[in-house]
C-alpha positions in Angstrom: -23.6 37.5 -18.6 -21.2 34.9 -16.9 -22.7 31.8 -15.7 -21.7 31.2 -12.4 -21.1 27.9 -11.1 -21.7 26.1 -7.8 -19.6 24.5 -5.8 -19.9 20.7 -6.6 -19.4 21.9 -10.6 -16.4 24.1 -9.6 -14.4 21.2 -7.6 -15.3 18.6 -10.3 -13.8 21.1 -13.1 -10.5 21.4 -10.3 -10.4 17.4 -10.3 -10.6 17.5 -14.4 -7.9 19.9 -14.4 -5.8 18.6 -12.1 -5.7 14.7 -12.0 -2.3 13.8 -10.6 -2.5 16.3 -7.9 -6.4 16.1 -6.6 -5.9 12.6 -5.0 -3.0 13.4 -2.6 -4.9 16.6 -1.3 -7.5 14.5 -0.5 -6.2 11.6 0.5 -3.6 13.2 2.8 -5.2 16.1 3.7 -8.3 13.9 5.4 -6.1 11.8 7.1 -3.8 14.0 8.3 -6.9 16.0 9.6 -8.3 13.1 12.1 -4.7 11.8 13.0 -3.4 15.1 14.5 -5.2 14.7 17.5 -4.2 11.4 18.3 -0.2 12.9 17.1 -1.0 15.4 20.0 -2.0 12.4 22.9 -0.5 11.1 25.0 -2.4 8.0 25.0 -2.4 5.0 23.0 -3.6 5.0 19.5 -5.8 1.9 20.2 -7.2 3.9 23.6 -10.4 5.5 23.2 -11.4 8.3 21.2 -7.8 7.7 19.4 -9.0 4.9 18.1 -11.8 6.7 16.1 -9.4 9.7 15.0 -7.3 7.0 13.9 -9.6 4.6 11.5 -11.4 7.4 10.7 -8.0 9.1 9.0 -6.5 5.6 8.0 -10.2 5.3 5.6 -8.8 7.8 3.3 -7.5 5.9 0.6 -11.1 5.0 -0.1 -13.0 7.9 0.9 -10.6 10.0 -1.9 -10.6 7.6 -4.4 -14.5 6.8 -4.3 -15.4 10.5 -4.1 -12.8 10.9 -7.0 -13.6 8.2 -9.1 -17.7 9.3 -9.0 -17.1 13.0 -9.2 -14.5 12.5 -12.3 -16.1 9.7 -14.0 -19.8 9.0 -12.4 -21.3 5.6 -11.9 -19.3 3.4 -14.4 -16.3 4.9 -12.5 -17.5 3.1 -9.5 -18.6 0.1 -11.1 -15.4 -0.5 -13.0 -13.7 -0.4 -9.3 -15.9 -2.9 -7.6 -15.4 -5.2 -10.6 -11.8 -5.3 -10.8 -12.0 -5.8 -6.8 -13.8 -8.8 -7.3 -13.0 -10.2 -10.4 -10.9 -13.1 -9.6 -10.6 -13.8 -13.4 -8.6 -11.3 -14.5 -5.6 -13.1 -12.9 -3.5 -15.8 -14.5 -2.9 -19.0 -12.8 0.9 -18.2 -12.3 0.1 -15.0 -10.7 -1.9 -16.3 -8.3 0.9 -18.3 -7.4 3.2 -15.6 -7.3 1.0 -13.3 -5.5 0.8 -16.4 -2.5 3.7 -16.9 -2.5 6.2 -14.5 -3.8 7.4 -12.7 0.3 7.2 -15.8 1.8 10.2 -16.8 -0.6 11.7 -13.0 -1.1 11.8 -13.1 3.1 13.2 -16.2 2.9 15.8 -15.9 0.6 16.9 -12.1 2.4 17.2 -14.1 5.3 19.8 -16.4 3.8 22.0 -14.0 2.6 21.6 -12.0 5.8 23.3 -14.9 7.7 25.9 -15.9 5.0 27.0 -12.3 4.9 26.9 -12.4 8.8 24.6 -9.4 9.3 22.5 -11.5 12.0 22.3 -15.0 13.2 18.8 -15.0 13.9 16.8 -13.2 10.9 13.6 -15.2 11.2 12.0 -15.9 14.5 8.5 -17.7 13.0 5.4 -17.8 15.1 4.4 -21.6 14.0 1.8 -21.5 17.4 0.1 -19.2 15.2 -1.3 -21.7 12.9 -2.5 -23.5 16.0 -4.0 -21.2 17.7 -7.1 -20.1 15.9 -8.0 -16.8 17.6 -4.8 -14.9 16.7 -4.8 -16.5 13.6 -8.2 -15.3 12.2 -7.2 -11.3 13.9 -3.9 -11.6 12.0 -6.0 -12.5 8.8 -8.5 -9.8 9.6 -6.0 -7.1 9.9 -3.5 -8.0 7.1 -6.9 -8.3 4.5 -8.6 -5.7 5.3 -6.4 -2.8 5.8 -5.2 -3.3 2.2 -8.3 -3.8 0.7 -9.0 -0.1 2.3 -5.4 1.2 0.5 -5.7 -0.7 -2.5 -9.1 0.7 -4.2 -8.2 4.6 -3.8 -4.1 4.2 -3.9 -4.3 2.1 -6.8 -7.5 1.1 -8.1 -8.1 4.5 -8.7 -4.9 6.7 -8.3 -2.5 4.4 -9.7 -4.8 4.2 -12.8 -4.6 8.4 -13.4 -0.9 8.7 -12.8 -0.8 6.0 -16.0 -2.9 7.9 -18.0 -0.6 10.9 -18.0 3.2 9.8 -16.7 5.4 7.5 -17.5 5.3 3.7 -15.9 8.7 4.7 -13.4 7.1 8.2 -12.9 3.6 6.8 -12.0 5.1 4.5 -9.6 8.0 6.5 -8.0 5.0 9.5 -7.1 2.2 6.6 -6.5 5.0 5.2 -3.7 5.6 8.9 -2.6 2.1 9.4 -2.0 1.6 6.1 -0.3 4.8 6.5 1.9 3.7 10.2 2.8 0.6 8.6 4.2 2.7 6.1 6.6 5.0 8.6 7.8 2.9 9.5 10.7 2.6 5.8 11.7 5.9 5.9 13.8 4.6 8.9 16.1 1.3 7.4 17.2 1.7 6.4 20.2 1.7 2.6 21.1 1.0 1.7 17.4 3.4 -0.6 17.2 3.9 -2.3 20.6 1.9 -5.7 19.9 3.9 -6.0 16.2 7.5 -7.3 15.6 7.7 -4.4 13.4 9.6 -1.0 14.6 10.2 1.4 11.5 12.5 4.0 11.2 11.6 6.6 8.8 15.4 6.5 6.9 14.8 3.0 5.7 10.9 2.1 6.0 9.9 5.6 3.1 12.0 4.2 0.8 10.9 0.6 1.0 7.4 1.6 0.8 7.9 3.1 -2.7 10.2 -0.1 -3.9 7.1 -2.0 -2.6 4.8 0.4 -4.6 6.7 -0.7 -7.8 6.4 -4.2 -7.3 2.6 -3.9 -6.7 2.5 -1.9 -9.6 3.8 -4.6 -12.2 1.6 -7.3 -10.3 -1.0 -4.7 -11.3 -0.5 -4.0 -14.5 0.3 -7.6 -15.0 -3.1 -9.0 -13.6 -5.2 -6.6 -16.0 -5.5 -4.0 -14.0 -6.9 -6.2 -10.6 -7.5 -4.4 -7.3 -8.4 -8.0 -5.8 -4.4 -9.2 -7.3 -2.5 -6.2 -5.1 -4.8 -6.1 -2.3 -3.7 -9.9 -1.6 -0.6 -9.3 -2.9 -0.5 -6.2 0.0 -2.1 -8.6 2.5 0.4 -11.5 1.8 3.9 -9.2 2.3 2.2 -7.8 6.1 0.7 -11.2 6.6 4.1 -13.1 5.9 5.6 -10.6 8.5 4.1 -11.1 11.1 4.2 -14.4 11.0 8.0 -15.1 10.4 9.0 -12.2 12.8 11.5 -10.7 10.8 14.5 -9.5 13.0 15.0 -5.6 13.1 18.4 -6.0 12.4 17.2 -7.2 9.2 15.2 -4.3 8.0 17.8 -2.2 7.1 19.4 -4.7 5.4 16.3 -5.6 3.1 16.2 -2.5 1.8 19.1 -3.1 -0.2 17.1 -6.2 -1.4 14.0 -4.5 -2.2 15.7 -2.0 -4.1 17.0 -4.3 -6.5 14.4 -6.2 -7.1 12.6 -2.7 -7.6 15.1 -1.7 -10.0 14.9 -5.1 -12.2 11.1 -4.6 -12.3 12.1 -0.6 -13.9 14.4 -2.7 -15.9 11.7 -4.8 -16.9 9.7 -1.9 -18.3 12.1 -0.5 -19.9 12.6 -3.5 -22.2 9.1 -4.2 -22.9 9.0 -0.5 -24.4 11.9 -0.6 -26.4 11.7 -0.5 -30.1 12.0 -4.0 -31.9 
């Protein structure tokens, strides 16, 4: 007689069976259920009930990779991901430099060649009011902190960690950025998302930057023992940094050229550390 099995036991067998592809079904496939209405408006994003639709798709990243990480691997699952969001000891002292500081200087430096090479005369336009002004300030904080911490705990605290397991380092990150970007795509259809940011994405040059970001997060990742608190600050620093120096959109085509090769020496990177001595 065959045992038959309910349906909790059946989609936990699915997830065991299928690791690389369970987290993009369920990751996408809630937040891409909630966002279509507010795709279908006409009214802002940030109008009510859009708003709802809207944070109640964008909290994928965590609702798929807690529901994941307890149906694949229980309890300690979950506990190993609130420690490494925490644990603030896992990262070298030179990381956390980097981590502060690294898009502040990348930005910078972009910036510099963008003029030299005469793509734009004004790349930056900073926002130095902002550090007077402590009511912008602290939203600014709020909103490039906690949308990240959010992304970071499913996308990569949990997803990043399966794609390891069974691809290579260039494979997990290439489809971990694919994922991610996949998620964003809608971002530049919702209506009025963007009107209080300097930021206006085209989809040609923003996908592919997302998954030359992914890479770089990846090796701060895998470089900061596996630390969801490292990329989630790392995340919050490159939007943070943004904001605040009001990149041109002239430049944004332009530093994608940049952020692919910087992604490509990180690949390069890998590649030498596994090579035979």
């Amino acid at each position: 007689m065959t045992e038959r099995r309910g349906p909790i036991v059946g989609l936990r067998s699915w997830i065991l069976d299928h690791p690389v592809m369970a987290f993009p079904v369920v990751y996408l496939g809630w937040a891409y259920l909630f966002w279509i209405p507010v795709l279908l408006s006409n009214s802002s994003v940030w109008a009510f009930p859009n708003l709802i639709w809207f944070l109640l798709g964008g909290a994928s990243p965590l609702v798929a990779g807690l529901l994941l990480a307890s149906m694949s691997g229980g309890m300690r699952a979950l506990r190993d991901l609130g420690w490494r969001l925490v644990d603030w000891r896992r990262i070298p002292g030179r990381w956390w430099l980097l981590i502060l500081s690294f898009w502040l200087v990348f930005d910078l430096a972009k910036a510099v060649v963008a003029v030299v090479l005469g793509i734009t005369d004004t790349p930056l336009d900073p926002d130095w009011g902002l550090f007077s002004n402590p009511g912008p300030l602290l939203f600014l904080l709020l909103l490039s902190f906690v949308f990240p911490a959010i992304e970071e705990v499913g996308l990569r605290g949990y997803y990043l960690e399966i794609l390891q397991q069974h691809l290579s380092p260039v494979q997990a990150g290439i489809i971990n950025g694919m994922v991610w970007a996949a998620w964003h795509a809608p971002f530049v259809w919702f209506p009025g998302y963007y009107a209080n940011t300097t930021f206006n994405p085209e989809l040609y040059w923003w996908l592919p930057m997302i998954v030359c970001h992914t890479l770089m997060i990846m090796h701060v990742y895998n470089r900061t023992g596996r630390s969801i608190l490292a990329v989630l600050i790392f995340h919050a620093m490159m939007n943070f940094t943004g904001e605040w120096l009001r990149i041109s959109p002239e430049m944004y085509p332009f530093m994608l050229t940049g952020n692919v090769i910087l992604a490509a020496l990180v690949v390069m990177a890998w590649q030498k550390r596994t090579l035979p001595t």
